[in-house]
DRENKOL-769968 format. One record per residue (C-alpha): residue number from 1; residue in one letter; chain; x, z, y. Coordinates in Angstrom, 3 decimals. Layout:
BEGIN
+-----+-----+-------+----------+----------+----------+
|   n | res | chain |       xx |       zz |       yy |
+-----+-----+-------+----------+----------+----------+
| NUM |   A |     A |        X |        Z |        Y |
...
+-----+-----+-------+----------+----------+----------+
//
This chain:
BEGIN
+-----+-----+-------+----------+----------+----------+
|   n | res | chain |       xx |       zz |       yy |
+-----+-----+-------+----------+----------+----------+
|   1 |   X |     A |    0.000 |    0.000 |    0.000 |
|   2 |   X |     A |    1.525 |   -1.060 |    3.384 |
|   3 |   X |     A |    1.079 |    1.224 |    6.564 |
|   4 |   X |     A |   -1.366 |   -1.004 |    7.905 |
|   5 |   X |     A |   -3.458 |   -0.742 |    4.895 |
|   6 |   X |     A |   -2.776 |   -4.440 |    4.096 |
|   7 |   X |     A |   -5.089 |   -5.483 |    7.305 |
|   8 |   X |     A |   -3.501 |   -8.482 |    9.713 |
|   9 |   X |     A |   -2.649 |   -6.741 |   12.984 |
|  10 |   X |     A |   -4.736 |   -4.270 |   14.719 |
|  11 |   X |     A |   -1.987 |   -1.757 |   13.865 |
|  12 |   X |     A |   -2.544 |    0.654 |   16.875 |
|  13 |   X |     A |   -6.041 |    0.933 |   15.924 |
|  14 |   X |     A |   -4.790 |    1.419 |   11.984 |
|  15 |   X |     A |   -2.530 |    4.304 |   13.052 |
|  16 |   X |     A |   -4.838 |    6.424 |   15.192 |
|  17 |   X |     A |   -7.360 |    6.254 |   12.024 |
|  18 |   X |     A |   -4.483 |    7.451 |   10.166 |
|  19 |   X |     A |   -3.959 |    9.862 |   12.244 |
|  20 |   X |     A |   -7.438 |   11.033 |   12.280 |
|  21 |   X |     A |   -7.271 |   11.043 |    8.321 |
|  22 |   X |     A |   -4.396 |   12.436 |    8.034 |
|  23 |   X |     A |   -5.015 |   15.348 |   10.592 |
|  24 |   X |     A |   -8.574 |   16.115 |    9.274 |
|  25 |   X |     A |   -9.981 |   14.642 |   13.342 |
|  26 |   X |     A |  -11.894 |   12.175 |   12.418 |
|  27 |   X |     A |  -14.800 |   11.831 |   14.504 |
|  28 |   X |     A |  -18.351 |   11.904 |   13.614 |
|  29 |   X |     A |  -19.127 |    8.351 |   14.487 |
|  30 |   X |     A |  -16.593 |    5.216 |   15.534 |
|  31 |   X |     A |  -17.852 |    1.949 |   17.461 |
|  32 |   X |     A |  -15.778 |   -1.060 |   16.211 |
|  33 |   X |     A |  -16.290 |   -3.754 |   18.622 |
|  34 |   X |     A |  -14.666 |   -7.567 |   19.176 |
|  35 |   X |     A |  -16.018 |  -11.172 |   18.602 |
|  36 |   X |     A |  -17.380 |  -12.321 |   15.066 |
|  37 |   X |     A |  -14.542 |  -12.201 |   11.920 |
|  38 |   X |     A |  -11.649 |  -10.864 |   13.945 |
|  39 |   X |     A |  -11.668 |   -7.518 |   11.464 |
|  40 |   X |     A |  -14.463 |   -5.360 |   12.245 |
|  41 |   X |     A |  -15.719 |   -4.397 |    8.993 |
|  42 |   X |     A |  -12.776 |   -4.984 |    7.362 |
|  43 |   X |     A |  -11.035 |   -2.206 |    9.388 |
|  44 |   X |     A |  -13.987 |   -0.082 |    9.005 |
|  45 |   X |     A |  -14.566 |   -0.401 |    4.983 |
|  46 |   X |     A |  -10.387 |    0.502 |    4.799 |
|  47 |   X |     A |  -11.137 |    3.253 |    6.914 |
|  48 |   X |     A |  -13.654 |    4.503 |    4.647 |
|  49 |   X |     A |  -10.859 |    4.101 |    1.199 |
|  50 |   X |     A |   -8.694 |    6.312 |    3.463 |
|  51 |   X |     A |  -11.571 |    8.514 |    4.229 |
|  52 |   X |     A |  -12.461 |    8.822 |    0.360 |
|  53 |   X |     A |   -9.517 |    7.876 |   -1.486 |
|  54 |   X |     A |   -8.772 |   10.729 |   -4.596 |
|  55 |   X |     A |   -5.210 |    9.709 |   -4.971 |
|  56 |   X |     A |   -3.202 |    9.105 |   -1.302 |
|  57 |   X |     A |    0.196 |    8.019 |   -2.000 |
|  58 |   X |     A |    0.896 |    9.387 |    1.967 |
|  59 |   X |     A |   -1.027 |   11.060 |    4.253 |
|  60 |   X |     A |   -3.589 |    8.726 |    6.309 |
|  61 |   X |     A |   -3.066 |    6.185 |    3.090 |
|  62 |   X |     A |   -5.203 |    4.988 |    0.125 |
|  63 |   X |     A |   -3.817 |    3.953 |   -3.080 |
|  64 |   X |     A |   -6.077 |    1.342 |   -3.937 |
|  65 |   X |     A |   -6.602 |    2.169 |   -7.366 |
|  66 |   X |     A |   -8.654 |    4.974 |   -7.770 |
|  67 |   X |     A |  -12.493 |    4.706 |   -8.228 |
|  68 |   X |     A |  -13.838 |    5.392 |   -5.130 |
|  69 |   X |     A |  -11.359 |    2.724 |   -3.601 |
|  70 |   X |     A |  -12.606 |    0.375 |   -6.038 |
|  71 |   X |     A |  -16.016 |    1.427 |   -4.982 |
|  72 |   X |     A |  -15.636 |    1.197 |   -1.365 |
|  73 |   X |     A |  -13.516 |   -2.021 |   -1.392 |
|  74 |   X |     A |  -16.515 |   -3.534 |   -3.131 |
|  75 |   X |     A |  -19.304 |   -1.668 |   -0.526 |
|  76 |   X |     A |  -20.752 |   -0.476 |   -4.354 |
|  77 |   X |     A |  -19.792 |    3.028 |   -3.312 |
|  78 |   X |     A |  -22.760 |    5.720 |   -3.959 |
|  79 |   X |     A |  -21.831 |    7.437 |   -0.596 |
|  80 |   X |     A |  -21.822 |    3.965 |    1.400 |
|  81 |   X |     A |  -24.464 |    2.824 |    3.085 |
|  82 |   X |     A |  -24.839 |   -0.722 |    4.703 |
|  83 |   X |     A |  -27.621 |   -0.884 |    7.325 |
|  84 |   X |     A |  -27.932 |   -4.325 |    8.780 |
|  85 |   X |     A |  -30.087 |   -7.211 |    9.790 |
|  86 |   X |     A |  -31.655 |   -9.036 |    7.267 |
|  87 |   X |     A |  -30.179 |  -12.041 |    8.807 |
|  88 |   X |     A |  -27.382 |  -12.496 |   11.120 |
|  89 |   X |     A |  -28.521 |  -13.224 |   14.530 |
|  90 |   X |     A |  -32.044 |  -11.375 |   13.328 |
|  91 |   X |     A |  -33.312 |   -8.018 |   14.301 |
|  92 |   X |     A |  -31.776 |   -4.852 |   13.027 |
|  93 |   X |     A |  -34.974 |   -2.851 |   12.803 |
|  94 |   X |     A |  -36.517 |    1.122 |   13.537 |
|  95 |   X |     A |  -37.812 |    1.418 |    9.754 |
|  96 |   X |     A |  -34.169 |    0.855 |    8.661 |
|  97 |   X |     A |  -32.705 |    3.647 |   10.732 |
|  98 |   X |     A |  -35.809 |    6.038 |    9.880 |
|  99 |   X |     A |  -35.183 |    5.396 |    6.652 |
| 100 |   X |     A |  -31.033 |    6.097 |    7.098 |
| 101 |   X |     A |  -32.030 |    8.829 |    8.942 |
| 102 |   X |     A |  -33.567 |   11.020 |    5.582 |
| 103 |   X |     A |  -31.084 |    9.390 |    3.755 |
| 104 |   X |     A |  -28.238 |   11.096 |    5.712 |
| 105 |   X |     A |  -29.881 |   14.745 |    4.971 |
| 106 |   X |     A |  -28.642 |   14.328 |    1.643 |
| 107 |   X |     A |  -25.452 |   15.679 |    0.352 |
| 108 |   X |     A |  -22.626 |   13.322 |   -0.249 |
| 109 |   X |     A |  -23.246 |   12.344 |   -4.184 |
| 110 |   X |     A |  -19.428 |   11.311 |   -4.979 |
| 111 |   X |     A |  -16.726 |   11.612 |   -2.147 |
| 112 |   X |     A |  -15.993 |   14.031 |    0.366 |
| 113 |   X |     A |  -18.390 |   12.021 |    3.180 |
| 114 |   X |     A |  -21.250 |    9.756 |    3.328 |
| 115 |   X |     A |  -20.656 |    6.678 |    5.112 |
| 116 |   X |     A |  -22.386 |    5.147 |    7.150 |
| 117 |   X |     A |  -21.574 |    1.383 |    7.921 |
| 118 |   X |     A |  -23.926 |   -0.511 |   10.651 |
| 119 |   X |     A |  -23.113 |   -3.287 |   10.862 |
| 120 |   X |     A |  -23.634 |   -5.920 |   14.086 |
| 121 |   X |     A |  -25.340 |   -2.978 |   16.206 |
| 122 |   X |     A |  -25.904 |   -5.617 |   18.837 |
| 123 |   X |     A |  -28.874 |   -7.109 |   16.636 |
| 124 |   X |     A |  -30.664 |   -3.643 |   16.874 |
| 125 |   X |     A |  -33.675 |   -3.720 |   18.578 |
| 126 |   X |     A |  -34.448 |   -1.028 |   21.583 |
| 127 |   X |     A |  -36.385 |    1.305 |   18.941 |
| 128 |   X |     A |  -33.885 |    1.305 |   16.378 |
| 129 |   X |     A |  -31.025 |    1.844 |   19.287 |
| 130 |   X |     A |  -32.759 |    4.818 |   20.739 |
| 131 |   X |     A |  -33.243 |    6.131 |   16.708 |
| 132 |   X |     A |  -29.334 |    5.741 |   16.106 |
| 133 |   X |     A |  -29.183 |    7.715 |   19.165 |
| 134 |   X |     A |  -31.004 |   10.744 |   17.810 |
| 135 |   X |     A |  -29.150 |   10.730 |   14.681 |
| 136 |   X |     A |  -25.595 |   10.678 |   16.590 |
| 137 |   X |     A |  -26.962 |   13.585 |   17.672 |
| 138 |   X |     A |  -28.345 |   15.441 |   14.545 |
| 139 |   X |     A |  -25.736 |   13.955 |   11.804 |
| 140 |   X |     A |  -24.836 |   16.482 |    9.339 |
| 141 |   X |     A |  -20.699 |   17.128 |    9.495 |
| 142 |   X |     A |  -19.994 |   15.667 |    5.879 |
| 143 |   X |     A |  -21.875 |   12.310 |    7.699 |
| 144 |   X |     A |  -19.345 |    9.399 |    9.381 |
| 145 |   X |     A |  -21.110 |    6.631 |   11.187 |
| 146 |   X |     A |  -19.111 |    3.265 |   11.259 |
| 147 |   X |     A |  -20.645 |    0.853 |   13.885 |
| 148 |   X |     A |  -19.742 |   -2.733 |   14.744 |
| 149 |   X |     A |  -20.958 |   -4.700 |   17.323 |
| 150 |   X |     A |  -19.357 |   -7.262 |   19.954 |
| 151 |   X |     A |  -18.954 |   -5.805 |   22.597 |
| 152 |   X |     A |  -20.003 |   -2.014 |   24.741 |
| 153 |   X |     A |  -22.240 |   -3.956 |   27.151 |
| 154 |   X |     A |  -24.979 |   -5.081 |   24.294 |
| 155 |   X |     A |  -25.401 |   -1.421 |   23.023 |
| 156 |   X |     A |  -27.117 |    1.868 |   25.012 |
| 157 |   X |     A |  -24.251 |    3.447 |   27.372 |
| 158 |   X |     A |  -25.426 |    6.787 |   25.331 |
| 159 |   X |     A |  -24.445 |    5.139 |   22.402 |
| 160 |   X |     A |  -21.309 |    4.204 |   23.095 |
| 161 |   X |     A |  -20.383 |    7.533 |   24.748 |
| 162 |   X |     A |  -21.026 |    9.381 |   21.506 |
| 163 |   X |     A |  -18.685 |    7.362 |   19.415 |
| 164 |   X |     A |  -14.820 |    6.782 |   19.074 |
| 165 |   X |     A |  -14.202 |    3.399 |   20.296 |
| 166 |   X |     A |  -12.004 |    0.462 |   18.962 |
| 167 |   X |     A |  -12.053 |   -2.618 |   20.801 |
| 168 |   X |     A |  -10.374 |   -4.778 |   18.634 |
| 169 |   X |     A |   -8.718 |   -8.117 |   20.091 |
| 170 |   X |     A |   -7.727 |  -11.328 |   18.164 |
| 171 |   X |     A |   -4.648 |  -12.151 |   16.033 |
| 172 |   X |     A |   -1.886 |  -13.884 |   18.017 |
| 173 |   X |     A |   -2.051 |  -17.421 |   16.603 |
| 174 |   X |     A |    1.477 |  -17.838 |   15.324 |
| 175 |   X |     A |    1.133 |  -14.350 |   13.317 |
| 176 |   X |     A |   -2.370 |  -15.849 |   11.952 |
| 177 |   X |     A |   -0.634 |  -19.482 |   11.272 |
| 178 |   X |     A |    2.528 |  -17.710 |    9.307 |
| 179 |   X |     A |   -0.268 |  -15.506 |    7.271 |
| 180 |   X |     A |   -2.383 |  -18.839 |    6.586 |
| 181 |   X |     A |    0.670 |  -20.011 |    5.205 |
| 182 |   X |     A |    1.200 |  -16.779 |    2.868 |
| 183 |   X |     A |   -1.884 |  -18.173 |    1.852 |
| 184 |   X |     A |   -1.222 |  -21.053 |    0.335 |
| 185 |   X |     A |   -1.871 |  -23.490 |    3.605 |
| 186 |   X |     A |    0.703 |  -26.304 |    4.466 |
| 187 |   X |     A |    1.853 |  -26.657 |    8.170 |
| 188 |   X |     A |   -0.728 |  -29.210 |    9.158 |
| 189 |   X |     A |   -3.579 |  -26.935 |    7.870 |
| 190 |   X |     A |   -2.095 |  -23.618 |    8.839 |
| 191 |   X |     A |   -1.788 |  -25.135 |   12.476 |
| 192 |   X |     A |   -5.224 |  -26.025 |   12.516 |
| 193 |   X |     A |   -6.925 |  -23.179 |   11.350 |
| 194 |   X |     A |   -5.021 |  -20.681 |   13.216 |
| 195 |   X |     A |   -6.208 |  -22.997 |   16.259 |
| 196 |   X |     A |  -10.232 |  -22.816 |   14.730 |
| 197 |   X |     A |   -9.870 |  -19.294 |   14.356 |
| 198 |   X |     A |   -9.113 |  -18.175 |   18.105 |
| 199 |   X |     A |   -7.201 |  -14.696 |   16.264 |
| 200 |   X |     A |  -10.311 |  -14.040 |   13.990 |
| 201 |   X |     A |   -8.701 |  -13.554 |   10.580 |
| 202 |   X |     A |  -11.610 |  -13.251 |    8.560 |
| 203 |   X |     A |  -12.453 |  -16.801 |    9.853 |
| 204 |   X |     A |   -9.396 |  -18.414 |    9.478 |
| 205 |   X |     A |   -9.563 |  -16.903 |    5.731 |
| 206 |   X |     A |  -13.401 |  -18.505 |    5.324 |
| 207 |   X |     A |  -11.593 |  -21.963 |    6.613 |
| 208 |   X |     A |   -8.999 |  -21.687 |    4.074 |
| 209 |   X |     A |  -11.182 |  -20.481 |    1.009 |
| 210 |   X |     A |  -13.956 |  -22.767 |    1.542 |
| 211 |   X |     A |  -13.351 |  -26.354 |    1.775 |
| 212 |   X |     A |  -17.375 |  -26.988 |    2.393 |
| 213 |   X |     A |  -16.789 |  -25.170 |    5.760 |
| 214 |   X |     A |  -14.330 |  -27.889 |    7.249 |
| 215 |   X |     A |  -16.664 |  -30.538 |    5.864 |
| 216 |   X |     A |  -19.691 |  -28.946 |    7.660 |
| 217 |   X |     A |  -17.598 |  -28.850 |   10.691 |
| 218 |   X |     A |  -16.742 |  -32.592 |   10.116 |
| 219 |   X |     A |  -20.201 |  -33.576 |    9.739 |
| 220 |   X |     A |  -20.719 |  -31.717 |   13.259 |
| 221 |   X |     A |  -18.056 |  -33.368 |   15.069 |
| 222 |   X |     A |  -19.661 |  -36.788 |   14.118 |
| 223 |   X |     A |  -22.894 |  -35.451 |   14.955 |
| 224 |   X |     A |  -21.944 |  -34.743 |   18.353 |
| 225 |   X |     A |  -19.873 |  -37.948 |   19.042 |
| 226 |   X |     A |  -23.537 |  -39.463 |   18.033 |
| 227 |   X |     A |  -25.340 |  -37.381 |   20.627 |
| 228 |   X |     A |  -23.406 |  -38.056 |   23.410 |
| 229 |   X |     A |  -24.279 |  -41.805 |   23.466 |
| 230 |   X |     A |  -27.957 |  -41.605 |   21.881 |
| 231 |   X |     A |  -30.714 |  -42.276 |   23.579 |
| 232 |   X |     A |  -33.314 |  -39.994 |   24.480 |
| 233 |   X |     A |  -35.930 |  -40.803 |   21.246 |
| 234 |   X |     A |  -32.654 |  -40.193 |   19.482 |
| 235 |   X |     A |  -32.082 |  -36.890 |   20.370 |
| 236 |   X |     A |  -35.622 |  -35.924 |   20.329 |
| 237 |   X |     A |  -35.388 |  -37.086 |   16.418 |
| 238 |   X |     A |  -32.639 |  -34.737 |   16.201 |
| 239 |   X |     A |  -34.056 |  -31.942 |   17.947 |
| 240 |   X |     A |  -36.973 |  -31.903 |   15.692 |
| 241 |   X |     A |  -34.065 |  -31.395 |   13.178 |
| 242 |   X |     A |  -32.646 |  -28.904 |   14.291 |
| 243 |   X |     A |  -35.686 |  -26.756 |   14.983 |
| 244 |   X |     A |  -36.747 |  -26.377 |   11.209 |
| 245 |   X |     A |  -34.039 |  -24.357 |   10.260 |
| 246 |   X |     A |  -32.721 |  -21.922 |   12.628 |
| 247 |   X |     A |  -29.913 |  -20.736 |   10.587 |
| 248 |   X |     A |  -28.361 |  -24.620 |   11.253 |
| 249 |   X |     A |  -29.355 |  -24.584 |   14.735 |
| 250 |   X |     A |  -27.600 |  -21.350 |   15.784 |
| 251 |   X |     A |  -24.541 |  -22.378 |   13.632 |
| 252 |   X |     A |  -24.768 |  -25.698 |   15.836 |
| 253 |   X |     A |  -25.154 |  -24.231 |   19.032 |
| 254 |   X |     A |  -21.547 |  -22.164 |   18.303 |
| 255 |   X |     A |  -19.702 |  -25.415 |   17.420 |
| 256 |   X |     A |  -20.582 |  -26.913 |   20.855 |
| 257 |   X |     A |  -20.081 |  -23.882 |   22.282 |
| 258 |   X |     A |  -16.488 |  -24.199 |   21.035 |
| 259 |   X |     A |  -16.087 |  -27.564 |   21.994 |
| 260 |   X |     A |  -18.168 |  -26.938 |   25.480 |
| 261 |   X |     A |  -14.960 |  -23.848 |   25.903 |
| 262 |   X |     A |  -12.269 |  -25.877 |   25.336 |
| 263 |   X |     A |  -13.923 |  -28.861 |   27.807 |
| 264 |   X |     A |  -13.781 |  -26.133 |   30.469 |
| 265 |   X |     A |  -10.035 |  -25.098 |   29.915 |
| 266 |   X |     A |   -9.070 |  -28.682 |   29.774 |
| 267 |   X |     A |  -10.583 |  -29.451 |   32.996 |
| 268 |   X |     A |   -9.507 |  -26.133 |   34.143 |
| 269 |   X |     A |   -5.588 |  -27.731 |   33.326 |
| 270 |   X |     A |   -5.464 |  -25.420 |   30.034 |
| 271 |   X |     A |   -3.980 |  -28.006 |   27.800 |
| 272 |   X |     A |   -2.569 |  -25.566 |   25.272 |
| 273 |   X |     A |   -5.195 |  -22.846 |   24.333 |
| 274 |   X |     A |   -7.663 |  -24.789 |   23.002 |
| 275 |   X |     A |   -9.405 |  -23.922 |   19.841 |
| 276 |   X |     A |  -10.506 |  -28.026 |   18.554 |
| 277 |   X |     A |   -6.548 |  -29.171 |   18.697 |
| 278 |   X |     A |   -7.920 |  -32.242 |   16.676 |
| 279 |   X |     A |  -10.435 |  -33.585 |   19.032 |
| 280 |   X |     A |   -7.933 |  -33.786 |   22.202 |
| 281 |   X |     A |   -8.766 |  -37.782 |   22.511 |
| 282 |   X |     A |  -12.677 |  -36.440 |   22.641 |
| 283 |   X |     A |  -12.214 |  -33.540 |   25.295 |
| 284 |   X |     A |   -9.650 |  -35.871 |   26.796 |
| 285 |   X |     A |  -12.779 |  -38.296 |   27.284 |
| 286 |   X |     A |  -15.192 |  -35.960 |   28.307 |
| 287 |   X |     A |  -13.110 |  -34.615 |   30.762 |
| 288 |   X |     A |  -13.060 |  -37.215 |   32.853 |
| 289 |   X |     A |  -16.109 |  -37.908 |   33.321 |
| 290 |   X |     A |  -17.007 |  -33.787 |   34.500 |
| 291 |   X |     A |  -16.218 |  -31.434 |   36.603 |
| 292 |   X |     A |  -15.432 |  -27.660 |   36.380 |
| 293 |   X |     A |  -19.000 |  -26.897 |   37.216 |
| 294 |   X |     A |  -20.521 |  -29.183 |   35.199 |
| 295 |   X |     A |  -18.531 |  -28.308 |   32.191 |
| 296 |   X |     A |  -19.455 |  -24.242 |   32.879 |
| 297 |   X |     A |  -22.804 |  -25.627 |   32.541 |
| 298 |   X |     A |  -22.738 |  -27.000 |   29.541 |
| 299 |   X |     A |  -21.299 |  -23.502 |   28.339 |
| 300 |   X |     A |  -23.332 |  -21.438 |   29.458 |
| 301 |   X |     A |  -26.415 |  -23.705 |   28.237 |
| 302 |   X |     A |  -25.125 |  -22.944 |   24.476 |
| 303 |   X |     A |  -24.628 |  -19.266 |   25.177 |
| 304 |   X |     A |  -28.469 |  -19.139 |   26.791 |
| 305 |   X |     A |  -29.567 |  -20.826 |   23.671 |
| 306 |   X |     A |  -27.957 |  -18.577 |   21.156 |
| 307 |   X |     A |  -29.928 |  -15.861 |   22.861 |
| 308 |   X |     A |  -32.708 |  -17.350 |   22.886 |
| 309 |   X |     A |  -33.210 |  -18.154 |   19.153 |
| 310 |   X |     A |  -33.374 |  -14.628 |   18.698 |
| 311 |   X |     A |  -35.999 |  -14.386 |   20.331 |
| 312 |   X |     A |  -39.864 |  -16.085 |   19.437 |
| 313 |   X |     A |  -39.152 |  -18.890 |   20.721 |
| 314 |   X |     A |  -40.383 |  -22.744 |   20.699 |
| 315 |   X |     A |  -36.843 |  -24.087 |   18.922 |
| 316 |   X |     A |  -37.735 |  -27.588 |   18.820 |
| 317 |   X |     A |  -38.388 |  -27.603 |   23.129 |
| 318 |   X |     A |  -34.892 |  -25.384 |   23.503 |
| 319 |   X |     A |  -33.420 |  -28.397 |   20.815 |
| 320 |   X |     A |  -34.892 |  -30.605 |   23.300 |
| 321 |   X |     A |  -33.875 |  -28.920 |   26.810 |
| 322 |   X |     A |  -29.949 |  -28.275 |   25.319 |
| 323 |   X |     A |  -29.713 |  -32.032 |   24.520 |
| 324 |   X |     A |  -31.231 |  -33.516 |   27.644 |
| 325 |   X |     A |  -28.065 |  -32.326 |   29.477 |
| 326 |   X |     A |  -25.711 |  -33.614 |   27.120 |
| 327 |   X |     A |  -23.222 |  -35.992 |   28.949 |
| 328 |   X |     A |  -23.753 |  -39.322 |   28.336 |
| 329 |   X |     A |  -20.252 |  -41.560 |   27.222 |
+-----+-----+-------+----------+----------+----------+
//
């Protein structure tokens, strides 16, 4: 077992917990917090071995080995609990934190602690929030709440002031690229991915393992190139398409995003920190044609509409309204 409990950076935030384990401090509930697949859960569930581990070959450490590391690593544990939307980008609702909340009053069954693992708080709706928020409050000592969530600003302020937080931050690329390449990824592919990834390990891993990913993303690109010179019925048609399963549309609406953020640092004159490295010759094109404004615009459209699926709302007219101020090339 390393010292940063075989995790890809983060190692500040792997020491304090350490620290905490080590010490017998650790807090009643931690906030992990930082965009989607840059370690969240993965810091949290190694947390948890340390927390529960039988056998620690050092202080702060877990040996991997034992059952309840087996357990945990798994999230089969008996004294883990996973409370979560039913889908991402759904609603986390107020039965499922009732229902957390009488679990909690039981003793631990196995390990020293129950654990509690929420996962992408941000999806909670304003009932369940203000529910979390009374159990914070009431949690019984042998209880640890793990939370995740994007960022501070999406939860309650009371929330966040009753928990440890960790605001994790993204992999430098080369460190990602080199650990890609641990992986089994040549130097064209390693490049690439640790580009796609923007830090987010748990990403660039998905990339790697799953070769229908980077054909998905293909099928996207082309997609898009299509949509920027169709004509209106033509992206009507595909609106309609997009609408029927929202699961695709979401997913769709973070690739342009992507491509929407690197448009604005190329026409910002940030050649070199784009995430797309492969479609240069396409931002290259679009750029010309827009302006800083316009291509904050077309950001900020994307960002609107991933907010707005979550809501009850018409998908096939937001399709429609995204599309109709797609540039036209």
């Amino acid at each position: 077992m390393t010292n940063n409990w075989n995790l890809l950076g983060h190692n500040w935030a792997v020491d304090m917990l350490r620290q905490h384990v080590a010490n017998g401090t650790q807090r009643h509930a931690y906030l992990f917090t930082g965009s989607r697949a840059v370690g969240r859960r993965s810091l949290a569930l190694a947390f948890a071995r340390a927390l529960t581990c039988v056998q620690p070959p050092a202080p702060g450490a877990f040996c991997g080995s034992c059952r309840e590391c087996h357990q945990m690593a798994k999230m089969q544990h008996p004294d883990l609990n996973i409370i979560q939307a039913e889908k991402e980008g759904e609603m986390l609702k107020v039965e499922q934190i009732r229902e957390l909340r009488k679990n909690i009053l039981l003793a631990p069954y196995q390990a020293k602690y129950k654990i509690i693992l929420l996962l992408r708080f941000q999806e909670a709706n304003a009932s369940a929030a203000n529910a979390l928020l009374k159990t914070l409050e009431e949690a019984p000592s042998k209880v640890i709440l793990l939370l995740t969530a994007d960022n501070t600003e999406q939860l309650l302020p009371t929330i966040v002031s009753r928990c440890e937080v960790l605001r994790l931050r993204p992999v430098p690329t080369p460190q990602l690229k080199s650990y890609l390449q641990e992986k089994g990824a040549d130097e064209k592919k390693s490049h690439l991915l640790a580009h796609l990834a923007g830090g987010r390990t748990g990403y660039a891993l998905n990339l790697l393992e799953n070769k229908e990913e980077l054909t998905y993303r293909s099928e996207k690109i082309e997609e898009f190139k299509t949509l920027l010179s169709a004509s209106r019925v033509k992206k009507f048609d595909y609106a309609e398409k997009l609408a029927k399963d929202k699961e695709d549309f979401r997913t769709t609406l973070l690739f342009w995003l992507s491509l929407w953020r690197d448009l604005l640092l190329y026409v910002a004159g940030d050649r070199e920190n784009i995430a797309n490295i492969d479609q240069r010759e396409l931002i290259d094109t679009l750029s010309v044609q827009l302006n800083l404004s316009e291509a904050k615009n077309l950001l900020e459209t994307s960002e609107k509409g991933i907010g707005q699926l979550k809501r009850n709302i018409n998908a096939r007219l937001l399709a429609e309204n995204i599309l109709l101020d797609f540039p036209k090339i």
